[in-house]
PQR file with spaces between the fields and no chain letter, atoms N, CA, C, O and H, PARSE charges and radii, in Angstrom:
ATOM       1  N    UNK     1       0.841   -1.181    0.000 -0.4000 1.5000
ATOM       2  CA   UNK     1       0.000    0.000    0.000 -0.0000 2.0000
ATOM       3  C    UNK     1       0.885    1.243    0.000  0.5500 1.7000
ATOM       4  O    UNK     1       1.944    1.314    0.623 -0.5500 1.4000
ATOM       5  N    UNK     2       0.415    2.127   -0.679 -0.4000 1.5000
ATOM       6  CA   UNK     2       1.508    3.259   -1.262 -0.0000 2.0000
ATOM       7  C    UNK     2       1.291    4.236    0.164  0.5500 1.7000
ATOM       8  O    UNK     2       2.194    4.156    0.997 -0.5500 1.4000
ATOM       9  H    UNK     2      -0.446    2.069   -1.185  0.4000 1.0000
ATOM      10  N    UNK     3       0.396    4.937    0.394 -0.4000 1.5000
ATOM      11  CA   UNK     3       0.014    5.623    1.368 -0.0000 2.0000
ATOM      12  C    UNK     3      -0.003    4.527    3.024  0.5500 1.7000
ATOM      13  O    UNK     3      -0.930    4.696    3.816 -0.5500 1.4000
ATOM      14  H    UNK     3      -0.337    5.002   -0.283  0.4000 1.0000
ATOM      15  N    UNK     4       0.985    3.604    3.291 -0.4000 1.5000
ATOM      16  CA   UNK     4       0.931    3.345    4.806 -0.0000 2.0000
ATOM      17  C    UNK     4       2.605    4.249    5.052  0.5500 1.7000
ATOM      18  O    UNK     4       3.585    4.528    4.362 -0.5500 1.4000
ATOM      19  H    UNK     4       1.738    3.467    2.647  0.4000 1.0000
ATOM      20  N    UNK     5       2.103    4.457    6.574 -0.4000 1.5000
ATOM      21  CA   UNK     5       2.706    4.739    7.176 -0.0000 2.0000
ATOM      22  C    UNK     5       3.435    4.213    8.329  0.5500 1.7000
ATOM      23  O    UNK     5       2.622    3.659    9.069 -0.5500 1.4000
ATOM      24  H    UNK     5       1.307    4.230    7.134  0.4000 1.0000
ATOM      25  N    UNK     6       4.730    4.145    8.838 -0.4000 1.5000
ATOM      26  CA   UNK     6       4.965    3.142   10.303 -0.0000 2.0000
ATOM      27  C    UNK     6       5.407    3.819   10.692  0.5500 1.7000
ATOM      28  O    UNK     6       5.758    4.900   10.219 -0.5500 1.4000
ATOM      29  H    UNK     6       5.391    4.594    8.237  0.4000 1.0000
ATOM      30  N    UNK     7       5.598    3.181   12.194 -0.4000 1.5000
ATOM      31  CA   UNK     7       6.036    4.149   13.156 -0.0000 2.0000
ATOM      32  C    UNK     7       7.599    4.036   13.694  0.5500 1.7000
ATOM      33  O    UNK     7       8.249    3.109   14.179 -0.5500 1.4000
ATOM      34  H    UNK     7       5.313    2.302   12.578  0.4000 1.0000
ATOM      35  N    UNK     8       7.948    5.680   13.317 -0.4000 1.5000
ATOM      36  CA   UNK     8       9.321    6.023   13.276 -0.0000 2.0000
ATOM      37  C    UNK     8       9.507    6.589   12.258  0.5500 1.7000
ATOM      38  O    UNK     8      10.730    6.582   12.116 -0.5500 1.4000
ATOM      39  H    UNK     8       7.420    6.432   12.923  0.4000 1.0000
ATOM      40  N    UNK     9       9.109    7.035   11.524 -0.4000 1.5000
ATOM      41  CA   UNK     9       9.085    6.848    9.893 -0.0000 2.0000
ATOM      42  C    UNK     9       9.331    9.123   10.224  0.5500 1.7000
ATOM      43  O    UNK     9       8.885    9.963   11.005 -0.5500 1.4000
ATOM      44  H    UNK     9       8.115    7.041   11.639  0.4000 1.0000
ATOM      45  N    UNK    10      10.101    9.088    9.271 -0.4000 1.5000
ATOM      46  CA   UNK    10      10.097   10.554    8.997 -0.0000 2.0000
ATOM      47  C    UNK    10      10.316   10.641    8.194  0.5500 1.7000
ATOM      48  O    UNK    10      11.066   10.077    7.398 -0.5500 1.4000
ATOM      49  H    UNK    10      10.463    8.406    8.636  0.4000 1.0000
ATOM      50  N    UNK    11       8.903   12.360    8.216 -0.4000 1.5000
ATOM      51  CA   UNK    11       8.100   12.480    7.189 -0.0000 2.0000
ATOM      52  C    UNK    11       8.694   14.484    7.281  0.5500 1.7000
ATOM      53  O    UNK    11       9.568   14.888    8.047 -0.5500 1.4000
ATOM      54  H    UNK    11       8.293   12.819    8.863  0.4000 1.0000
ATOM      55  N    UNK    12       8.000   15.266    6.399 -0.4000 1.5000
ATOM      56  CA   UNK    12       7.787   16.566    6.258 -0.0000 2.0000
ATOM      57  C    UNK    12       6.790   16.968    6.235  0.5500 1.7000
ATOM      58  O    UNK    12       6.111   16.386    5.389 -0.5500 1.4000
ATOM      59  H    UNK    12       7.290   14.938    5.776  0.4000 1.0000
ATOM      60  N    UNK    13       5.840   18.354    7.186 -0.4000 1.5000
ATOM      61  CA   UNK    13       4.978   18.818    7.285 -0.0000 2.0000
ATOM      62  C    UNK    13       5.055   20.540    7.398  0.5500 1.7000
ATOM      63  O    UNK    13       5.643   21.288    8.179 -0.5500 1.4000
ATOM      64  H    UNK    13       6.392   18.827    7.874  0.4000 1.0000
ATOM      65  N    UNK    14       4.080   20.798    6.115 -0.4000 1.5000
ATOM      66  CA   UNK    14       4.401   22.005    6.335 -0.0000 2.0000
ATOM      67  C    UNK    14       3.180   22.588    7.313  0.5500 1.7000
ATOM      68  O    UNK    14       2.060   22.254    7.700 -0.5500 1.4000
ATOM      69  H    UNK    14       3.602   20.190    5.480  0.4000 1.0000
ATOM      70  N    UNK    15       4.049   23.581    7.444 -0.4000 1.5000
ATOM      71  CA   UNK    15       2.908   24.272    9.125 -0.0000 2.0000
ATOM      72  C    UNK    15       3.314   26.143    8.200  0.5500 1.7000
ATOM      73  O    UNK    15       4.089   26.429    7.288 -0.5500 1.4000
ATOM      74  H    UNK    15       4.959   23.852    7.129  0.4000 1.0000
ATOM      75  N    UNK    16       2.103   27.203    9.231 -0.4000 1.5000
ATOM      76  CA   UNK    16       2.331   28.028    9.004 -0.0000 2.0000
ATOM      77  C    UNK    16       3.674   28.592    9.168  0.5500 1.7000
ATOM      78  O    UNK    16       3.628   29.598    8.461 -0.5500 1.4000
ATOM      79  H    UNK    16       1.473   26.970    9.972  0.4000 1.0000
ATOM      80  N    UNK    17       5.175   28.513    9.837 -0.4000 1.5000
ATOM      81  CA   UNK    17       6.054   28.669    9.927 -0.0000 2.0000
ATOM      82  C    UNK    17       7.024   28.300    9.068  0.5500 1.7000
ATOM      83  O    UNK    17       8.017   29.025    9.107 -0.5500 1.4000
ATOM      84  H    UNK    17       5.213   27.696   10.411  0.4000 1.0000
ATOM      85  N    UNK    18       7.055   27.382    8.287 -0.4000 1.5000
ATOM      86  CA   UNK    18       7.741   26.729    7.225 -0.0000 2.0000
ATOM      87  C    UNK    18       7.522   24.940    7.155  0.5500 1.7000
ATOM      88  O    UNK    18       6.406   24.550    7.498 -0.5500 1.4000
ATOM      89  H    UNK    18       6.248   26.792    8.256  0.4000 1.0000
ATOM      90  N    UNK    19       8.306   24.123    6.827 -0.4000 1.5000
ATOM      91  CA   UNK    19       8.330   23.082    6.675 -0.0000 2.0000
ATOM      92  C    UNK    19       9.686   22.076    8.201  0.5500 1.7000
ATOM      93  O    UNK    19      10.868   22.232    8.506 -0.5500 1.4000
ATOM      94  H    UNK    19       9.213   24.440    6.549  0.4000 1.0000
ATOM      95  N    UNK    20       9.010   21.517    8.492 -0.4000 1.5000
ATOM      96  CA   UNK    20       9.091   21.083   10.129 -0.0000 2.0000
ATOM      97  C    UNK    20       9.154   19.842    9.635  0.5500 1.7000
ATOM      98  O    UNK    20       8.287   19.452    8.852 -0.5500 1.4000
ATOM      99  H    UNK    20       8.049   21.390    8.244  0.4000 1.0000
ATOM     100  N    UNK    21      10.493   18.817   10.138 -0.4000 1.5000
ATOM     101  CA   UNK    21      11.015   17.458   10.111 -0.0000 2.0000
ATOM     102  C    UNK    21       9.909   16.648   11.523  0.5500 1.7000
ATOM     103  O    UNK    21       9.677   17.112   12.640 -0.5500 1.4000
ATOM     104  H    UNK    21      11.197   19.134   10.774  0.4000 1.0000
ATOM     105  N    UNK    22       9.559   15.711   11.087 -0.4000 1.5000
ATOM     106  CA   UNK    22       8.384   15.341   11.896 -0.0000 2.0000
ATOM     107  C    UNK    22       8.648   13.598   12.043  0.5500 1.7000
ATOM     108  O    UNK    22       8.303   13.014   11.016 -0.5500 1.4000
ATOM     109  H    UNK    22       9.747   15.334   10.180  0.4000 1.0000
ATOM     110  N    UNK    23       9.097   12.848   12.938 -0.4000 1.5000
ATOM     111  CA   UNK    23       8.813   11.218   13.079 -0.0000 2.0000
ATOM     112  C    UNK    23       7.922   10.728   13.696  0.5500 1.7000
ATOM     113  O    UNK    23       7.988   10.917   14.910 -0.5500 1.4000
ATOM     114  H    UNK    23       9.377   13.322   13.772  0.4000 1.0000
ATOM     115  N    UNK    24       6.863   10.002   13.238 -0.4000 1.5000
ATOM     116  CA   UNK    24       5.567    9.175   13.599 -0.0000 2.0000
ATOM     117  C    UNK    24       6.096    8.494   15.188  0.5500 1.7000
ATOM     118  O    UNK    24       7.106    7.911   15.584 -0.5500 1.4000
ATOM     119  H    UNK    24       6.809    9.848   12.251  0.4000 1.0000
ATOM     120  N    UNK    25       5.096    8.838   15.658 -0.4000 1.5000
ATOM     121  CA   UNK    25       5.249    7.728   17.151 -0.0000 2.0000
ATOM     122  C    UNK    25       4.171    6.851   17.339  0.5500 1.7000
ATOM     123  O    UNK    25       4.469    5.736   17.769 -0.5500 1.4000
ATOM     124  H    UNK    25       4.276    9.312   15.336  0.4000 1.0000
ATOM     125  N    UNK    26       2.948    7.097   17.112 -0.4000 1.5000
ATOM     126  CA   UNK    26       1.412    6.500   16.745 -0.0000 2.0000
ATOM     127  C    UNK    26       0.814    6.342   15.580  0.5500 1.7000
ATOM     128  O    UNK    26       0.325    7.266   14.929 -0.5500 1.4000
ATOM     129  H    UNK    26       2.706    8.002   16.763  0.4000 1.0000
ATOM     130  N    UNK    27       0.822    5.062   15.230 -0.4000 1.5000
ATOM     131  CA   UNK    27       0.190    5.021   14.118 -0.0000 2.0000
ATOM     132  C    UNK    27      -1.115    3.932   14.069  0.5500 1.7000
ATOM     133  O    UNK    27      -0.931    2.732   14.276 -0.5500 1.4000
ATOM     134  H    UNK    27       1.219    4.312   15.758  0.4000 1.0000
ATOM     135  N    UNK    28      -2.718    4.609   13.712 -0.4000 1.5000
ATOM     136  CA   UNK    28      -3.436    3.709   13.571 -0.0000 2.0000
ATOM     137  C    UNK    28      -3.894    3.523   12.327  0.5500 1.7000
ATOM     138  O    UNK    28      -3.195    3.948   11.407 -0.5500 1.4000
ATOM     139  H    UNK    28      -2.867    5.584   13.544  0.4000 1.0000
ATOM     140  N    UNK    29      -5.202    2.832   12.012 -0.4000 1.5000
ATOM     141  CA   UNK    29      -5.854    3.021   11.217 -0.0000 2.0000
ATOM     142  C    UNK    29      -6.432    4.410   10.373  0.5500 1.7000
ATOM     143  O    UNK    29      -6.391    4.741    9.188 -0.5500 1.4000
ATOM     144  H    UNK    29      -5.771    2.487   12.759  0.4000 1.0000
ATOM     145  N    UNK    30      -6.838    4.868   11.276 -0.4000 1.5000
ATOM     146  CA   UNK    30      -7.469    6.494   10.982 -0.0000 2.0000
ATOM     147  C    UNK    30      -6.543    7.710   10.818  0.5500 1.7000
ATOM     148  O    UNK    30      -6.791    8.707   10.139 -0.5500 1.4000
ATOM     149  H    UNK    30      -6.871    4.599   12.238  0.4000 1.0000
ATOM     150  N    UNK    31      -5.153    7.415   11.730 -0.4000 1.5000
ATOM     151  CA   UNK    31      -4.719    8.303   12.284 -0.0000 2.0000
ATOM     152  C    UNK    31      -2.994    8.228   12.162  0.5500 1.7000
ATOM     153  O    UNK    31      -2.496    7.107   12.067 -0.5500 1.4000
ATOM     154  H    UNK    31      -4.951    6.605   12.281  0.4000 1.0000
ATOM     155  N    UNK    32      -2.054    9.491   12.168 -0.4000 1.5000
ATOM     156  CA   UNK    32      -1.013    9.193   12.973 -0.0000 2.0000
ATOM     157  C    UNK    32      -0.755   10.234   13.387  0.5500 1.7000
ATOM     158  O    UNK    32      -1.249   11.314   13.061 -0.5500 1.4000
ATOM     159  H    UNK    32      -2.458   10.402   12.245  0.4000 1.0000
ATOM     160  N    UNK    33       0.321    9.942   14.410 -0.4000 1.5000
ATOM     161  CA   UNK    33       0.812   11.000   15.851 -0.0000 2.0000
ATOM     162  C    UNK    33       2.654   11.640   14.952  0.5500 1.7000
ATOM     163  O    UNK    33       3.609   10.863   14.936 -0.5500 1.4000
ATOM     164  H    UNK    33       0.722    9.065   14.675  0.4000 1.0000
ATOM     165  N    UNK    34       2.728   12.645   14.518 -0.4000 1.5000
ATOM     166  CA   UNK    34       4.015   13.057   14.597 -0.0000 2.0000
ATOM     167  C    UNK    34       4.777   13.854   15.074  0.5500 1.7000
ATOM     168  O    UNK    34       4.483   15.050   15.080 -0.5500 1.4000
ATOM     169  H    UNK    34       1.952   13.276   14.531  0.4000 1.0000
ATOM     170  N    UNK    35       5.801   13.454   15.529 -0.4000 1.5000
ATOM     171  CA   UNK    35       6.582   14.762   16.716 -0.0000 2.0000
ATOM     172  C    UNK    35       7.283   15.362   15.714  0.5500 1.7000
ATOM     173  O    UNK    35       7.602   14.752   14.693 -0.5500 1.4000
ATOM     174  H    UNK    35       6.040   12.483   15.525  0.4000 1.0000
ATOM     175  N    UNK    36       7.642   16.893   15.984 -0.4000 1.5000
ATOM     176  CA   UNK    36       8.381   17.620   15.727 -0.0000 2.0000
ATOM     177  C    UNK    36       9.974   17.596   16.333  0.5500 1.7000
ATOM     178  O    UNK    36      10.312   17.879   17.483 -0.5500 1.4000
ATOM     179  H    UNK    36       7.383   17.388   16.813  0.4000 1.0000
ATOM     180  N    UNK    37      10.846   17.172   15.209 -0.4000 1.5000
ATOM     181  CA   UNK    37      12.122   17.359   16.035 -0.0000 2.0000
ATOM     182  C    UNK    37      12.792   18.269   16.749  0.5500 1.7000
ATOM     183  O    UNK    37      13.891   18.068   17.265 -0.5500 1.4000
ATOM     184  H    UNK    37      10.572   16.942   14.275  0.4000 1.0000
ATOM     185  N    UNK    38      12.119   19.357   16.805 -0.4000 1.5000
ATOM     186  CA   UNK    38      12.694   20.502   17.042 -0.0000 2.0000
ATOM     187  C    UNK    38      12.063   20.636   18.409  0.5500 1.7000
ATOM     188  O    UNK    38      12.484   20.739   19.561 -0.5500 1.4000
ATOM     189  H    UNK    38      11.226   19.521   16.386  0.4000 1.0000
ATOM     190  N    UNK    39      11.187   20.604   17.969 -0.4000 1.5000
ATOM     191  CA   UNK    39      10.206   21.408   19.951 -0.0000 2.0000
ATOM     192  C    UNK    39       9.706   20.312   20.414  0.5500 1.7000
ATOM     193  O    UNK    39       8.996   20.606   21.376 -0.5500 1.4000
ATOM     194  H    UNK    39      10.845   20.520   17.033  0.4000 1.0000
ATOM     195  N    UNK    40       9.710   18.807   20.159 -0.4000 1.5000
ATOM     196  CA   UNK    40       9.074   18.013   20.895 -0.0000 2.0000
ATOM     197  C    UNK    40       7.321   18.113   20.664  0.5500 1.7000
ATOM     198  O    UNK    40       6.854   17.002   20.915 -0.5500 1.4000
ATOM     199  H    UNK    40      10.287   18.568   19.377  0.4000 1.0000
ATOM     200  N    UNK    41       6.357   18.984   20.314 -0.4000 1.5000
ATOM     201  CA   UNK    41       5.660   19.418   20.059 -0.0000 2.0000
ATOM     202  C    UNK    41       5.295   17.883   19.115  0.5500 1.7000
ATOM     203  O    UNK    41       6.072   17.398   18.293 -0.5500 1.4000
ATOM     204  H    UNK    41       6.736   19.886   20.110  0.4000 1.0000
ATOM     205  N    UNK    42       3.588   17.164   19.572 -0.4000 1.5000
ATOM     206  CA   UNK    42       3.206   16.120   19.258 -0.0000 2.0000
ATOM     207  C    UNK    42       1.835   16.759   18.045  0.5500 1.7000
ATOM     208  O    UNK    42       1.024   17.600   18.435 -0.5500 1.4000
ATOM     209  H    UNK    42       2.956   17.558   20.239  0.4000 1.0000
ATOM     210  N    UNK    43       1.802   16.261   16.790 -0.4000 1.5000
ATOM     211  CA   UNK    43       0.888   16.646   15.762 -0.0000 2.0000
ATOM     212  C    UNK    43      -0.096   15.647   15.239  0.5500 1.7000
ATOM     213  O    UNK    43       0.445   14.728   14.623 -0.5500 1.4000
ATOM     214  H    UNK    43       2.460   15.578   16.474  0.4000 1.0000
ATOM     215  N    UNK    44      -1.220   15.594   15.312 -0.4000 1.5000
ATOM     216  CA   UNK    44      -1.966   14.983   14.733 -0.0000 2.0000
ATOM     217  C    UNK    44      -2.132   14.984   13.514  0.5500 1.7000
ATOM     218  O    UNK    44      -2.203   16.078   12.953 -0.5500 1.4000
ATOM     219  H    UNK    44      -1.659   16.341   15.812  0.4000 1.0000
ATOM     220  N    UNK    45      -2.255   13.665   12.680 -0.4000 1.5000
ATOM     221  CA   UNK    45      -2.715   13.876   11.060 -0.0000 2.0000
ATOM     222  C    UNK    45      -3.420   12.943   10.794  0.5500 1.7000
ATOM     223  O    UNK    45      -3.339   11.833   11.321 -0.5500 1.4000
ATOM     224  H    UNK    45      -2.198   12.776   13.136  0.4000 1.0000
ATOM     225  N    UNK    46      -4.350   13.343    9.778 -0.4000 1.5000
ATOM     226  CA   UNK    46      -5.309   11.741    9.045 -0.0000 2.0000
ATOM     227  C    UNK    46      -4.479   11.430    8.169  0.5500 1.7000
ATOM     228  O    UNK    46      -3.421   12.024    7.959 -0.5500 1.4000
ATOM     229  H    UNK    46      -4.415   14.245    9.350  0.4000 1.0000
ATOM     230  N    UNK    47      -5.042   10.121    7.373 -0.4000 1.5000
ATOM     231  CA   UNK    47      -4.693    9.710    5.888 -0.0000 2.0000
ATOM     232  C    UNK    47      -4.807   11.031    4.794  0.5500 1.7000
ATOM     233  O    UNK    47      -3.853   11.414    4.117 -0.5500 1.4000
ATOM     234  H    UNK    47      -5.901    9.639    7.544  0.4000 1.0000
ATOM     235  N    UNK    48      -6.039   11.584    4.767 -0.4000 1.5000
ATOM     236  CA   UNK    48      -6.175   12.704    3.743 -0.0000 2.0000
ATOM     237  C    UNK    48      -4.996   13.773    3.731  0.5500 1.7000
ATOM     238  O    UNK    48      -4.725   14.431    2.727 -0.5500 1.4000
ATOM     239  H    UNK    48      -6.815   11.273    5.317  0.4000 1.0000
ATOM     240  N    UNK    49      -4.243   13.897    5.080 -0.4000 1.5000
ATOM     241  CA   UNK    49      -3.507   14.965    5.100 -0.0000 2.0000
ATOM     242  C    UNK    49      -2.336   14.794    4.167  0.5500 1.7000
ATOM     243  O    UNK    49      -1.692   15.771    3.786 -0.5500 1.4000
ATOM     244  H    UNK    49      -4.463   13.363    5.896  0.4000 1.0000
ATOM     245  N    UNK    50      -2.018   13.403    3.747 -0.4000 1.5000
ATOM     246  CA   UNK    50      -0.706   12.912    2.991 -0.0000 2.0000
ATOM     247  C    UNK    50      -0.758   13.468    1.603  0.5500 1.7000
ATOM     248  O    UNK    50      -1.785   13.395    0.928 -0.5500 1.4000
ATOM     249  H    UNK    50      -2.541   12.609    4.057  0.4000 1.0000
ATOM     250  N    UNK    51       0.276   13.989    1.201 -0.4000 1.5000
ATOM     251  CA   UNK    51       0.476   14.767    0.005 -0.0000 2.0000
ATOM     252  C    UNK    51      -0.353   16.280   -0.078  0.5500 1.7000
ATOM     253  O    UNK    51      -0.377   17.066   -1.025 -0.5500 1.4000
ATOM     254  H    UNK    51       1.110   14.049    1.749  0.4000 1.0000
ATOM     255  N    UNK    52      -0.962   16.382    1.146 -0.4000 1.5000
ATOM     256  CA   UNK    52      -1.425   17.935    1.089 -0.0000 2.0000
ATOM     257  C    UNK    52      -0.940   18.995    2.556  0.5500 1.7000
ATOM     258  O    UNK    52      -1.099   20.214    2.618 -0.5500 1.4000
ATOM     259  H    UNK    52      -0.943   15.743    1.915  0.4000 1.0000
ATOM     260  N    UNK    53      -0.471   18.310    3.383 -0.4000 1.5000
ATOM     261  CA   UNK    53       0.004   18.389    4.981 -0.0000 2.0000
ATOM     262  C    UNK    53       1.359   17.800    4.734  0.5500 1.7000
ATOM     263  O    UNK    53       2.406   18.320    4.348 -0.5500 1.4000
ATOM     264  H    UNK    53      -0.342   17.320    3.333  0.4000 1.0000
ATOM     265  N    UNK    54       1.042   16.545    5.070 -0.4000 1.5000
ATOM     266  CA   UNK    54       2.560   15.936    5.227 -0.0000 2.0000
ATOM     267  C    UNK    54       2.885   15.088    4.158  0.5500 1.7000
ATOM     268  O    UNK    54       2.087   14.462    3.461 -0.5500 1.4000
ATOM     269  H    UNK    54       0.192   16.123    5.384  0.4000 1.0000
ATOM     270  N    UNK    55       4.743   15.119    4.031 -0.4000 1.5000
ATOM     271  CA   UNK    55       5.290   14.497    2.889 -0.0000 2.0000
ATOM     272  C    UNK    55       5.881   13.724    3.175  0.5500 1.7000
ATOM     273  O    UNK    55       6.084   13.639    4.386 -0.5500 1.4000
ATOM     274  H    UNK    55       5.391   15.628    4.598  0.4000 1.0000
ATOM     275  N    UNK    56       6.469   12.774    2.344 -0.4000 1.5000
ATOM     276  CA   UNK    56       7.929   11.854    2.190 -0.0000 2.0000
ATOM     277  C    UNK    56       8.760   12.510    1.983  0.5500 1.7000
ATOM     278  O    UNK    56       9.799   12.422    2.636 -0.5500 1.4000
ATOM     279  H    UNK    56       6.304   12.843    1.360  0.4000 1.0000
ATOM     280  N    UNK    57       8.561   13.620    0.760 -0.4000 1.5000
ATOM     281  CA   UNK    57      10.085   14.190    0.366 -0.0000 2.0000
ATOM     282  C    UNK    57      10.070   15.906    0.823  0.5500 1.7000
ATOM     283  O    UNK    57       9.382   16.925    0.882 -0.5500 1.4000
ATOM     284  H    UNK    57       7.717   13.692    0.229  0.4000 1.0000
ATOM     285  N    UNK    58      10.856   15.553    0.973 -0.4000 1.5000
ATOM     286  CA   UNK    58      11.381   17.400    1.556 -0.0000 2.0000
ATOM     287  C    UNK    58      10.810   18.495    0.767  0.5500 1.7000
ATOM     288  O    UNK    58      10.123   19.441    1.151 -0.5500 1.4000
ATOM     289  H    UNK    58      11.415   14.725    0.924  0.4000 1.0000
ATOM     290  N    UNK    59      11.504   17.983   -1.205 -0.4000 1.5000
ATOM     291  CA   UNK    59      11.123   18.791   -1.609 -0.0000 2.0000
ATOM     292  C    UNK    59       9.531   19.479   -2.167  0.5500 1.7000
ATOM     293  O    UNK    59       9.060   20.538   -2.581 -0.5500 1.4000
ATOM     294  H    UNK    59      12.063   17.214   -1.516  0.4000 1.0000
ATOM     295  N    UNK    60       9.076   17.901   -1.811 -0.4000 1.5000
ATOM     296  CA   UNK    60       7.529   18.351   -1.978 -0.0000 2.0000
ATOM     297  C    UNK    60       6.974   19.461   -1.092  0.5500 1.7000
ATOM     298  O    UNK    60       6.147   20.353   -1.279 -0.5500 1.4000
ATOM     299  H    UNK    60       9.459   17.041   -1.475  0.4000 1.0000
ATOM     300  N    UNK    61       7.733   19.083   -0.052 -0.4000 1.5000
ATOM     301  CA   UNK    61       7.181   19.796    0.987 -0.0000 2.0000
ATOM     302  C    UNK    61       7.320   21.305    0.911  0.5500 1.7000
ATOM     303  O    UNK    61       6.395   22.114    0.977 -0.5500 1.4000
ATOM     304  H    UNK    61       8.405   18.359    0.100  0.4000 1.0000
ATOM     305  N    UNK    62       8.472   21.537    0.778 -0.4000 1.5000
ATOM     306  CA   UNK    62       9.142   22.979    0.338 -0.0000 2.0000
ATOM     307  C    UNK    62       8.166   23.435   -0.721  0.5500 1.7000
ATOM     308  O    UNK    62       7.581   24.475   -0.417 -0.5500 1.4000
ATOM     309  H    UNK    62       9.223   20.880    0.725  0.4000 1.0000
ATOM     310  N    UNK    63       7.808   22.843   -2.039 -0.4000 1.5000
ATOM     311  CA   UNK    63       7.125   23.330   -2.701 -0.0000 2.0000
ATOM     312  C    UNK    63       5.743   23.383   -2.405  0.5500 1.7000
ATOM     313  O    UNK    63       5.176   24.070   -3.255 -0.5500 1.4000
ATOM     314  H    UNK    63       8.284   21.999   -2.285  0.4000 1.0000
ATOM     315  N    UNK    64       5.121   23.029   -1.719 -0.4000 1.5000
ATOM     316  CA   UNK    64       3.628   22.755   -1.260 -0.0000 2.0000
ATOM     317  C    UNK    64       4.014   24.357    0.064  0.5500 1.7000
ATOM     318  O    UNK    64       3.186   25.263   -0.026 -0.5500 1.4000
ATOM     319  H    UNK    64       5.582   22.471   -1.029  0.4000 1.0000
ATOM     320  N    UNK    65       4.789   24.502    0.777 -0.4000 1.5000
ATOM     321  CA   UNK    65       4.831   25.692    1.380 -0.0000 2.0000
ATOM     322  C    UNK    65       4.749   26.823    0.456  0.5500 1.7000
ATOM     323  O    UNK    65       4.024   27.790    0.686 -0.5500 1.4000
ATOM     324  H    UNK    65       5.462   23.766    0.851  0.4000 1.0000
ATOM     325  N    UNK    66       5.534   26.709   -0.661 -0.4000 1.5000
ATOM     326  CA   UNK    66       5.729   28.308   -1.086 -0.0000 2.0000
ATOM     327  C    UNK    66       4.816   28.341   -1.918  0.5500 1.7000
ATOM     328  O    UNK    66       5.203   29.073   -2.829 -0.5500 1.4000
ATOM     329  H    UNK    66       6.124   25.923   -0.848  0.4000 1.0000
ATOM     330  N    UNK    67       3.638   27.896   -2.164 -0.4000 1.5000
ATOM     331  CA   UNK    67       2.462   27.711   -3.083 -0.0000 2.0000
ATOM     332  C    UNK    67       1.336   28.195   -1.778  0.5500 1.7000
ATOM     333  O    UNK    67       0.583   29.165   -1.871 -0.5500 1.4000
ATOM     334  H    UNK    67       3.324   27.301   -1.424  0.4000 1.0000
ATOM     335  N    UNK    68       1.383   27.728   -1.164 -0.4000 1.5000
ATOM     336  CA   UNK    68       0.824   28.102    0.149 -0.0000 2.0000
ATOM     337  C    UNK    68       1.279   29.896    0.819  0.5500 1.7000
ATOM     338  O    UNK    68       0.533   30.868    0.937 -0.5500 1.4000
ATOM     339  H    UNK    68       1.995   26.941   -1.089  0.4000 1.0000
ATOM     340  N    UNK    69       2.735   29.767    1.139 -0.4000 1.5000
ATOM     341  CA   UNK    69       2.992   31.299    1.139 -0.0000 2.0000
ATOM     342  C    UNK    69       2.708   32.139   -0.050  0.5500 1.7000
ATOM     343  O    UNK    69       2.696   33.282    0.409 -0.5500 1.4000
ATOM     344  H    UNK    69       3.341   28.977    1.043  0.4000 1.0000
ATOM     345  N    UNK    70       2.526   32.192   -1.033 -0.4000 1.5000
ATOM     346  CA   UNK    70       2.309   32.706   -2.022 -0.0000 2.0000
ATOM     347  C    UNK    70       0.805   33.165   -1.667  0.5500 1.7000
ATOM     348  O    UNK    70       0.529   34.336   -1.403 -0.5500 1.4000
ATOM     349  H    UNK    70       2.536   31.264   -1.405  0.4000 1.0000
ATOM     350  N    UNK    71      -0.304   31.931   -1.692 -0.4000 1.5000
ATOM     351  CA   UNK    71      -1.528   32.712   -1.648 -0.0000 2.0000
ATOM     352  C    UNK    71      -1.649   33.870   -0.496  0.5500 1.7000
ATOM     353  O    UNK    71      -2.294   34.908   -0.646 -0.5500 1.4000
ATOM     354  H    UNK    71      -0.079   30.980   -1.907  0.4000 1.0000
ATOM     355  N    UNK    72      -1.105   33.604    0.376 -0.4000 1.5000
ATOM     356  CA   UNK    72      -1.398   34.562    1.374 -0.0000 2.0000
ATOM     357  C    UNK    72      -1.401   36.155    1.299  0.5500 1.7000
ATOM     358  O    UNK    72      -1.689   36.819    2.295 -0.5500 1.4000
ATOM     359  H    UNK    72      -0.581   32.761    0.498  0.4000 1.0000
């Protein structure tokens, strides 16, 4: 399955601040838990959020921010 996720797994999420290095600690069915490496700071995400929230690759991520900063 293209979209599973496990736990440990780091991923990229962009947030209003920029794009934030994030490793899964919970992962269910519905759901996963990712911490922020930086602040410890614990994030919730669904399945839907993948490829529009959080990434695999960095640079998606980077580009999904400045498409995002842009509209603003």
């Amino acid at each position: 399955m293209a979209d599973r996720i496990i736990n440990g797994q780091f991923l990229y999420a962009v947030t209003s601040k920029g794009v934030i290095e994030i490793r899964t600690r919970t992962v269910t069915e519905d759901y996963f838990v990712g911490t922020d490496l930086e602040t410890s700071q614990a994030l919730l995400f669904t399945y839907d959020d993948l490829d529009e929230a959080v990434f695999r690759n960095k640079d998606a991520a980077l580009s999904a921010y400045k498409v995002v900063k842009h509209d603003d």
